[in-house]
Chimera marker file (.cmm) of the C-alpha trace (Angstrom):
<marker_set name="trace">
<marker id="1" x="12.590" y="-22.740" z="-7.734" r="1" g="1" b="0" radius="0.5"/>
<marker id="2" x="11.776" y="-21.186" z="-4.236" r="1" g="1" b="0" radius="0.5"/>
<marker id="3" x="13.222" y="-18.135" z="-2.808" r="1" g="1" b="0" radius="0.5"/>
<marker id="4" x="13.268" y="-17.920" z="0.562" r="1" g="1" b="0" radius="0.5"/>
<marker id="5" x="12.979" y="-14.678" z="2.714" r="1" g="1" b="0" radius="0.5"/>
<marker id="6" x="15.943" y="-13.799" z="4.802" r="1" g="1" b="0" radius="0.5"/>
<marker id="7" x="14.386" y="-10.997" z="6.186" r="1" g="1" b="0" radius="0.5"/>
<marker id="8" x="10.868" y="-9.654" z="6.336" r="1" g="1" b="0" radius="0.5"/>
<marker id="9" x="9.414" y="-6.851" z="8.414" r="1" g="1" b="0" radius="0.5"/>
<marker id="10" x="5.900" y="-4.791" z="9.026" r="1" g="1" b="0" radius="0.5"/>
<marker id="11" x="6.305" y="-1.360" z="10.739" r="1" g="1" b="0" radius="0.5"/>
<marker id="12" x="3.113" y="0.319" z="11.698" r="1" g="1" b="0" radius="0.5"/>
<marker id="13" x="3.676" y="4.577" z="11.447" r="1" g="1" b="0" radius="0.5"/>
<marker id="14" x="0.494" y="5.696" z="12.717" r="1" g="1" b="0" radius="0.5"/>
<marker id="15" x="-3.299" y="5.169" z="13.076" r="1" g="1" b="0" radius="0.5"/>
<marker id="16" x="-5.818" y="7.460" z="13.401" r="1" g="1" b="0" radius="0.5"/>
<marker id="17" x="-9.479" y="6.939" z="14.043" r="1" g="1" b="0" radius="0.5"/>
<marker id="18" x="-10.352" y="10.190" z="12.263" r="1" g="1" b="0" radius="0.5"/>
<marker id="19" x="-12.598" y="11.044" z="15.527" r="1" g="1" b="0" radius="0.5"/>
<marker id="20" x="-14.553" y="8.336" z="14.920" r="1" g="1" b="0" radius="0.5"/>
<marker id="21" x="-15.563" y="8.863" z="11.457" r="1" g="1" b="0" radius="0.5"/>
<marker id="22" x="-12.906" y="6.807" z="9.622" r="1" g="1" b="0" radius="0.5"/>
<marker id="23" x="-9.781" y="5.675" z="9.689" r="1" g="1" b="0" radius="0.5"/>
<marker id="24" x="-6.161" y="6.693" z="8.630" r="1" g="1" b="0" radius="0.5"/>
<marker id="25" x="-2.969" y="4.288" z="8.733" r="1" g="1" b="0" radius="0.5"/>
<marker id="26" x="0.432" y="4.413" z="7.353" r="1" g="1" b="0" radius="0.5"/>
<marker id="27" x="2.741" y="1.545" z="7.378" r="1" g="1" b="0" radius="0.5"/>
<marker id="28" x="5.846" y="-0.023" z="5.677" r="1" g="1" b="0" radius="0.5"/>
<marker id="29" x="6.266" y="-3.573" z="4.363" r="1" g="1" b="0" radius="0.5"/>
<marker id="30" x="10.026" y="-4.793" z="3.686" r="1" g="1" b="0" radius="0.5"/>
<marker id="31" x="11.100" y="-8.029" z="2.887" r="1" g="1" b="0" radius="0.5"/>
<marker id="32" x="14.773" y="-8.887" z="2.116" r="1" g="1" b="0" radius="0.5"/>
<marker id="33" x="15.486" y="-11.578" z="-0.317" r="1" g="1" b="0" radius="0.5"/>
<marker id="34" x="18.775" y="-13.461" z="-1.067" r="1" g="1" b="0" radius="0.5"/>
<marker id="35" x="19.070" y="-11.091" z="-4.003" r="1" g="1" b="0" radius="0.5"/>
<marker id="36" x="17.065" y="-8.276" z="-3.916" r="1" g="1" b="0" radius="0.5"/>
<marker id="37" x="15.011" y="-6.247" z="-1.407" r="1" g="1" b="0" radius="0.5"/>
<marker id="38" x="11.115" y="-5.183" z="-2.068" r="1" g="1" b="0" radius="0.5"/>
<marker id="39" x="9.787" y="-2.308" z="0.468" r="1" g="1" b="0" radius="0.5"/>
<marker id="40" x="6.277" y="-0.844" z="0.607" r="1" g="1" b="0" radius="0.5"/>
<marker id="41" x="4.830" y="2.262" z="2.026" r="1" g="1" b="0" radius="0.5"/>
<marker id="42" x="1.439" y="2.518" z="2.063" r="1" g="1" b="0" radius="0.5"/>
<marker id="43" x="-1.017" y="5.581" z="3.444" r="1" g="1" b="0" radius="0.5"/>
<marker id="44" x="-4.475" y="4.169" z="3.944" r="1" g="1" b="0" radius="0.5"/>
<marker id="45" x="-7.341" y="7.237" z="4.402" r="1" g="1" b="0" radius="0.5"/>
<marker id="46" x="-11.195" y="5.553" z="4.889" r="1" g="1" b="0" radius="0.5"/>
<marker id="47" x="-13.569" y="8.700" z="5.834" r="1" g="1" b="0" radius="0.5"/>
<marker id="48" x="-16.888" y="6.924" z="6.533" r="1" g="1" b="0" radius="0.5"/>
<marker id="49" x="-19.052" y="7.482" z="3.595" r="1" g="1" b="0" radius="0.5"/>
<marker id="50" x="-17.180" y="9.995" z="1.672" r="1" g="1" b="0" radius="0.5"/>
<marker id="51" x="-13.853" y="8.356" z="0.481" r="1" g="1" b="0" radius="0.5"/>
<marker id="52" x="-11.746" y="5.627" z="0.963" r="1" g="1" b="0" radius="0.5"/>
<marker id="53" x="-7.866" y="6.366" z="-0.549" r="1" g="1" b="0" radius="0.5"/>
<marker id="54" x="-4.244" y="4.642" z="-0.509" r="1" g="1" b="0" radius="0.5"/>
<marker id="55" x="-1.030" y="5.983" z="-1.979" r="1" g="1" b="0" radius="0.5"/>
<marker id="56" x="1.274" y="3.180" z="-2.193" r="1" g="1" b="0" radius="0.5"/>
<marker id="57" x="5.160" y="3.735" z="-2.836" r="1" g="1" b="0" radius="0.5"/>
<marker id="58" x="6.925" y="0.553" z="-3.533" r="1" g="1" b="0" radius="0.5"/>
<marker id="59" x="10.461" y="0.003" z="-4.426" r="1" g="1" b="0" radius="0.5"/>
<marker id="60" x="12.617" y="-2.538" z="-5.678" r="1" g="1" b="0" radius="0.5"/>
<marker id="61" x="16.125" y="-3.577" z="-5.805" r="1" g="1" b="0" radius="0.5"/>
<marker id="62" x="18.211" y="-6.552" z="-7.116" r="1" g="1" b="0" radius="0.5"/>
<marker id="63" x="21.379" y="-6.420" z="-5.886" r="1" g="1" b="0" radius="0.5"/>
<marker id="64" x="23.116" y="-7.662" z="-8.705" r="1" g="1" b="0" radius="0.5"/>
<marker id="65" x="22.015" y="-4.127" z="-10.801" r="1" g="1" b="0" radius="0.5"/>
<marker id="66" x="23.154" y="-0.763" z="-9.989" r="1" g="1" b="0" radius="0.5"/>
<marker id="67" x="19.126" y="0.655" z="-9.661" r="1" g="1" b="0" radius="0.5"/>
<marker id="68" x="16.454" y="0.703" z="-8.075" r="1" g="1" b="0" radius="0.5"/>
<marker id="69" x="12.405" y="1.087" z="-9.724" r="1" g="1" b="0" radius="0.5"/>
<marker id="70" x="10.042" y="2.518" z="-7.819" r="1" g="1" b="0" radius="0.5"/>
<marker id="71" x="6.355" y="2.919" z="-8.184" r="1" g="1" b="0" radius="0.5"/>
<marker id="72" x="3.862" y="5.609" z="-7.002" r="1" g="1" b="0" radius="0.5"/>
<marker id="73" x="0.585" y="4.514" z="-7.075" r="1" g="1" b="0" radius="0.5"/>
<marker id="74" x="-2.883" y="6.343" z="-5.630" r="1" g="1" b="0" radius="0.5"/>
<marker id="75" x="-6.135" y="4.742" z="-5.996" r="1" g="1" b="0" radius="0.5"/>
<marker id="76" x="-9.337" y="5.980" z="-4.800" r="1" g="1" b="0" radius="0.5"/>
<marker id="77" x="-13.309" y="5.930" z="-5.288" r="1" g="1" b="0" radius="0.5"/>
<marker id="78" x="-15.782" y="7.964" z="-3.253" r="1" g="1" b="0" radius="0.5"/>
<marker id="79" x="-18.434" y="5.177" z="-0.526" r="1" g="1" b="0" radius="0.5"/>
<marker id="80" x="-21.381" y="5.587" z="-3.240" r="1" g="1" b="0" radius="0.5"/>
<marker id="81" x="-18.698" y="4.425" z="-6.694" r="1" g="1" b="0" radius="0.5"/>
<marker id="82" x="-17.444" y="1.285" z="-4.013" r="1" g="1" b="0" radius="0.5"/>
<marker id="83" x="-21.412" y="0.245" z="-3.247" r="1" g="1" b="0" radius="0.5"/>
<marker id="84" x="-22.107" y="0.987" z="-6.794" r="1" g="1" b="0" radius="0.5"/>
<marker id="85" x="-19.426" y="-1.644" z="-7.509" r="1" g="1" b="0" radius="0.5"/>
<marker id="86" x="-20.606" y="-3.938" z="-4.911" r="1" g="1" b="0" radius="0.5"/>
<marker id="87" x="-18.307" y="-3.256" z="-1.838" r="1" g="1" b="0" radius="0.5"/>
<marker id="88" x="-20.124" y="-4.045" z="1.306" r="1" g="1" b="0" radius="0.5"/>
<marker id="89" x="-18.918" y="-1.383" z="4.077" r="1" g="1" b="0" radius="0.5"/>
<marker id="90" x="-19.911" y="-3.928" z="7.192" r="1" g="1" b="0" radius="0.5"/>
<marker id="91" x="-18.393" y="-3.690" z="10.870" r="1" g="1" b="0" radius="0.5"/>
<marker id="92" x="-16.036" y="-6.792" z="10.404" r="1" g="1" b="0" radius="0.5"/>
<marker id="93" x="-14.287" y="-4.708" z="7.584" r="1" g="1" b="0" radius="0.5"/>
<marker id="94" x="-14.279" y="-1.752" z="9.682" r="1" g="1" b="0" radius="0.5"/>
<marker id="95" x="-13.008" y="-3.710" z="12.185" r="1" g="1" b="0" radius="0.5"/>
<marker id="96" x="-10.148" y="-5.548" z="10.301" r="1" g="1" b="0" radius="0.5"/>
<marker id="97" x="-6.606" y="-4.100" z="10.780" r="1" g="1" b="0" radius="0.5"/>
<marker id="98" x="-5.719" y="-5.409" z="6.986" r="1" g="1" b="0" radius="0.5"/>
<marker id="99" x="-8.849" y="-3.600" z="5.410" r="1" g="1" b="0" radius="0.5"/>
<marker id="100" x="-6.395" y="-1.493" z="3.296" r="1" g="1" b="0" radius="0.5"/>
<marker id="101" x="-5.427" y="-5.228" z="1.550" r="1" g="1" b="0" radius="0.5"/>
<marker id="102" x="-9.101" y="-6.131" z="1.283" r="1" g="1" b="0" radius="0.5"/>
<marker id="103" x="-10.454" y="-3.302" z="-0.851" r="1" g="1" b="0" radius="0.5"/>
<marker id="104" x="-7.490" y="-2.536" z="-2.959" r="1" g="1" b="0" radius="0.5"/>
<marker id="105" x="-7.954" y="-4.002" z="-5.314" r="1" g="1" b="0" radius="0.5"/>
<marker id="106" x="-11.847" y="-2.767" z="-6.336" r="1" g="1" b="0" radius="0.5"/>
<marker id="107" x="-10.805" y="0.932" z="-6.178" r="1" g="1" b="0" radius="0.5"/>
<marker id="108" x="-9.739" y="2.914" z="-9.042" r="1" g="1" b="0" radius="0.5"/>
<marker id="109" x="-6.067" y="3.743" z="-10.276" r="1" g="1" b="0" radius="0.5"/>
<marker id="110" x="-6.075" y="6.847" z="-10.606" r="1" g="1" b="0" radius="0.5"/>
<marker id="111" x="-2.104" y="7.813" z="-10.592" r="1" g="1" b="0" radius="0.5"/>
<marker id="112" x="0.770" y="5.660" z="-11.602" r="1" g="1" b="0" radius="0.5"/>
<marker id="113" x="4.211" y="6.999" z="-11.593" r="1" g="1" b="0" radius="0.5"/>
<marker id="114" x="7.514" y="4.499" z="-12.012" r="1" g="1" b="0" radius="0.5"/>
<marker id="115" x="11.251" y="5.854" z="-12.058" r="1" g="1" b="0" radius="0.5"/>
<marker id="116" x="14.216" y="3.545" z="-12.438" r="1" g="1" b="0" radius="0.5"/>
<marker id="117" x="16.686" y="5.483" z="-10.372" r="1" g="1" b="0" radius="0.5"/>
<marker id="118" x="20.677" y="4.627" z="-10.911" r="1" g="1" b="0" radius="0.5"/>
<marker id="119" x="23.258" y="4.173" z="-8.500" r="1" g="1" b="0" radius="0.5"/>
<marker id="120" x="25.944" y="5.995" z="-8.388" r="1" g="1" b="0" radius="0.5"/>
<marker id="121" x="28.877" y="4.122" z="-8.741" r="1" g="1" b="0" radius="0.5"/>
<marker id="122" x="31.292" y="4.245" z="-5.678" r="1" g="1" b="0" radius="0.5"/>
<link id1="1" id2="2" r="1" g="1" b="0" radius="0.2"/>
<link id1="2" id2="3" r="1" g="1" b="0" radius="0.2"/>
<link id1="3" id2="4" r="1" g="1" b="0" radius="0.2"/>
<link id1="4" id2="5" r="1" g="1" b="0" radius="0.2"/>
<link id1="5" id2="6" r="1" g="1" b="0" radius="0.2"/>
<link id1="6" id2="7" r="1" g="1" b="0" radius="0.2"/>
<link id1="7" id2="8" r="1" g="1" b="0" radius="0.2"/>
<link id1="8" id2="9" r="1" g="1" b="0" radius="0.2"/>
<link id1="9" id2="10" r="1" g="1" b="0" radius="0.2"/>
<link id1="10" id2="11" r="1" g="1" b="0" radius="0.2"/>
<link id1="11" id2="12" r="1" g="1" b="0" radius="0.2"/>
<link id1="12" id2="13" r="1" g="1" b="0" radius="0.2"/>
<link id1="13" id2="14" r="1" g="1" b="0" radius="0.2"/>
<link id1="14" id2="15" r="1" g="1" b="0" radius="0.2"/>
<link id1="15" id2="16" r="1" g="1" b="0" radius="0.2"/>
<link id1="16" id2="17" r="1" g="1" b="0" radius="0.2"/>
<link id1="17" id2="18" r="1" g="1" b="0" radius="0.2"/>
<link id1="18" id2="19" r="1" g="1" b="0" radius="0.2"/>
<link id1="19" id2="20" r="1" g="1" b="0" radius="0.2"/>
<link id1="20" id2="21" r="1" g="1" b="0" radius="0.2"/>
<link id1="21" id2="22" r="1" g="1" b="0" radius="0.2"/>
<link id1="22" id2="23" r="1" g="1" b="0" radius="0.2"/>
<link id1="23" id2="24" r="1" g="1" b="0" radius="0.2"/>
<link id1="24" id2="25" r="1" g="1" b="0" radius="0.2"/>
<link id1="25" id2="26" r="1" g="1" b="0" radius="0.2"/>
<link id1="26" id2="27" r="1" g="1" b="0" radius="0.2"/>
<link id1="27" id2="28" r="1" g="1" b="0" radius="0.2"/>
<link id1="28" id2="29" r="1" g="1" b="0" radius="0.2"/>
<link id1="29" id2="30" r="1" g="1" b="0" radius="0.2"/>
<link id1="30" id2="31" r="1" g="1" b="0" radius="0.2"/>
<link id1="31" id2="32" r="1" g="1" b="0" radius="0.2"/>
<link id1="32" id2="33" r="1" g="1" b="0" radius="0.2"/>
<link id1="33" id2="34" r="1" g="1" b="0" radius="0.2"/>
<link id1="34" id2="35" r="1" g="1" b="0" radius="0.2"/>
<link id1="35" id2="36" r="1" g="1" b="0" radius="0.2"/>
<link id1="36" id2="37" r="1" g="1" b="0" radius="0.2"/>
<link id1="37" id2="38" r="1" g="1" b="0" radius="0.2"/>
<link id1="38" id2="39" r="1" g="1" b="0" radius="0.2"/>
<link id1="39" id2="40" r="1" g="1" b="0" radius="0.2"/>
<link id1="40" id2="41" r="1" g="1" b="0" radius="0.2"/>
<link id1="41" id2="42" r="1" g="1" b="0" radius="0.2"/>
<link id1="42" id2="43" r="1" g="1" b="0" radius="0.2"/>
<link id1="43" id2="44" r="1" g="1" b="0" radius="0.2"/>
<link id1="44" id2="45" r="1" g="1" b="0" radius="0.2"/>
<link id1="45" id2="46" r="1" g="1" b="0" radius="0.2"/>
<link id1="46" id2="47" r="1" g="1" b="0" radius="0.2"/>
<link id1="47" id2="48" r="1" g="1" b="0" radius="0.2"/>
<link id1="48" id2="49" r="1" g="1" b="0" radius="0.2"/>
<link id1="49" id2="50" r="1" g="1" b="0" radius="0.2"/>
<link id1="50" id2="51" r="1" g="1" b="0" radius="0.2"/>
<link id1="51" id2="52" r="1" g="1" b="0" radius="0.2"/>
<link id1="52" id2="53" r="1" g="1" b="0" radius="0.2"/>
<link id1="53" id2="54" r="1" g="1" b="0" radius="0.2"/>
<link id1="54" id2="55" r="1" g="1" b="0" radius="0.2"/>
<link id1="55" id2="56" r="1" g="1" b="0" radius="0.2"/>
<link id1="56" id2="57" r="1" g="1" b="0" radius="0.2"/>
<link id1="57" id2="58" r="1" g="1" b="0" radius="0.2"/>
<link id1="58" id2="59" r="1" g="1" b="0" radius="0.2"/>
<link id1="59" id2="60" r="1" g="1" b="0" radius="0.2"/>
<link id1="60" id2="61" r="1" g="1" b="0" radius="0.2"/>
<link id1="61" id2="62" r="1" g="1" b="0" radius="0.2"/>
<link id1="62" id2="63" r="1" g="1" b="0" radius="0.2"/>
<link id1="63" id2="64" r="1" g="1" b="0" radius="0.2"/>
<link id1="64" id2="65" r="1" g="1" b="0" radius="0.2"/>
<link id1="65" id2="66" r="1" g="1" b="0" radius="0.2"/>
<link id1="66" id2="67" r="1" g="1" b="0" radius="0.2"/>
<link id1="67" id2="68" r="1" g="1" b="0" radius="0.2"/>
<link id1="68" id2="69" r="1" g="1" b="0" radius="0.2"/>
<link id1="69" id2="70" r="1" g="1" b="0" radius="0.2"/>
<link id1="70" id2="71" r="1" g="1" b="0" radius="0.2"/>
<link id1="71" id2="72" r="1" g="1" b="0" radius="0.2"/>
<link id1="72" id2="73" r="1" g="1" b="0" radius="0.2"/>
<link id1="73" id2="74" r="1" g="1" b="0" radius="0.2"/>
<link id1="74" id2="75" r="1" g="1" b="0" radius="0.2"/>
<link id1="75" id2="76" r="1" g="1" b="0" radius="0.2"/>
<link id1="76" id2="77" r="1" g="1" b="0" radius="0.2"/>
<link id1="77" id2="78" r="1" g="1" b="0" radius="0.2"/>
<link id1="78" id2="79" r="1" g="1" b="0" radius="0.2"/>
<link id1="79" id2="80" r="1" g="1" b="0" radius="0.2"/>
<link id1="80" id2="81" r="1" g="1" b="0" radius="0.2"/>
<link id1="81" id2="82" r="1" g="1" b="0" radius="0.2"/>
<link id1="82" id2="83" r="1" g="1" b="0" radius="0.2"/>
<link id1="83" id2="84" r="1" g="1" b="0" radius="0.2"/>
<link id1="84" id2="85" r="1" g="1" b="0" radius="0.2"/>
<link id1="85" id2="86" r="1" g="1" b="0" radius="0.2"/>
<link id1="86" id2="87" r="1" g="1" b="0" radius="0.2"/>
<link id1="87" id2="88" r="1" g="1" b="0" radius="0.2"/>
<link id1="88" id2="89" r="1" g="1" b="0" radius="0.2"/>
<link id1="89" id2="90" r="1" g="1" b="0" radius="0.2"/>
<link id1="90" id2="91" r="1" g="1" b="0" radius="0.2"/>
<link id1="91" id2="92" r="1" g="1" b="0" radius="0.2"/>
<link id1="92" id2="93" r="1" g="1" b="0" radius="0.2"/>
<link id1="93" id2="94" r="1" g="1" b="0" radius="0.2"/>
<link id1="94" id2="95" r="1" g="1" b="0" radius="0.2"/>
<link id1="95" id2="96" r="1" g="1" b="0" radius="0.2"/>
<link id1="96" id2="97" r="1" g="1" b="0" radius="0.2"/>
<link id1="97" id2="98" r="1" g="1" b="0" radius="0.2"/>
<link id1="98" id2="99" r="1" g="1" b="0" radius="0.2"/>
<link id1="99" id2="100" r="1" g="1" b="0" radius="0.2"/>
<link id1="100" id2="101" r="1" g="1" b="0" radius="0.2"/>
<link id1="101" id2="102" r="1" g="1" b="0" radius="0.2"/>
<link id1="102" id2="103" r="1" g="1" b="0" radius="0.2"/>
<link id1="103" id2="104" r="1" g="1" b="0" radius="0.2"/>
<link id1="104" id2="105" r="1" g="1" b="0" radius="0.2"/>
<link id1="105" id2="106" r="1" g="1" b="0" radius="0.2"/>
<link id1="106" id2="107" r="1" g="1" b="0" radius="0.2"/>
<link id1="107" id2="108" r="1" g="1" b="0" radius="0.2"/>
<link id1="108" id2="109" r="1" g="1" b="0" radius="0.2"/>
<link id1="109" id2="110" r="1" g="1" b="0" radius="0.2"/>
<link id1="110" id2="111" r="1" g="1" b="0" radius="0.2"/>
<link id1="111" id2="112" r="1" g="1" b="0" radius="0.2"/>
<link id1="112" id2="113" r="1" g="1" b="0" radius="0.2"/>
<link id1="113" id2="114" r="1" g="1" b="0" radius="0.2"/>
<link id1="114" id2="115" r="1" g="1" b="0" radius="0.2"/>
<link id1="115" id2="116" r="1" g="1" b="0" radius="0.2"/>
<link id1="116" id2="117" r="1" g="1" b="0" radius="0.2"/>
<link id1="117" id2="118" r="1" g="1" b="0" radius="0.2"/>
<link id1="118" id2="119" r="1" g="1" b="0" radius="0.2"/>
<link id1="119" id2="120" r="1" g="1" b="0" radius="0.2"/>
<link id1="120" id2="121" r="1" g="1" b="0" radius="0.2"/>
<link id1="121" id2="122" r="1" g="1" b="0" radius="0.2"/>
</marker_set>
């Protein structure tokens, strides 16, 4: 079974080239399904070779329940952890507007929060 999107959008909040020595983006994801909606803030902070962060809030909601979850995540690792680990730090990464998708995955969780947050019933 395939569900289709009925609506999916990308806002971009802000960028920041830190003065040249990084880079700091915010954006939200949100995609609308036939029966639920998924949206996804994300705050992506790169300071060239000190830190690279990202605080992701998602949240979920199936419209046939009366709440909605949502997840706080940060995940982080200082430049020397991410080299230790293998990360390559090149200029087509620095250069790629999805590099916040490419290295998430290698750094560290280091917070997890999840509520389930009820509706109030009209």
């Amino acid at each position: 079974m395939c569900i289709r999107d009925s609506f999916y959008t990308e806002l971009h909040l802000f960028d920041d080239d830190l003065g040249d020595c990084g880079l700091s983006t915010s954006n939200f994801r949100f995609r609308v399904m036939e029966d639920s909606f998924f949206g996804l803030l994300r705050f992506y902070l790169r300071v060239d070779d000190v830190i690279v962060r990202v605080y992701d809030t998602r949240i979920y909601h199936d419209f046939s329940q009366n709440y909605i979850y949502r997840e706080f995540n940060v995940r982080e690792n200082s430049y020397q952890e991410l080299r230790a680990k293998g990360f390559k730090f090149d200029a087509e990464f620095n250069l790629d507007p999805k590099q916040s998708d490419l290295i998430y995955k290698t750094l560290d969780s280091v917070l997890v929060a999840k509520e389930k947050i009820i509706l109030a019933d009209e």
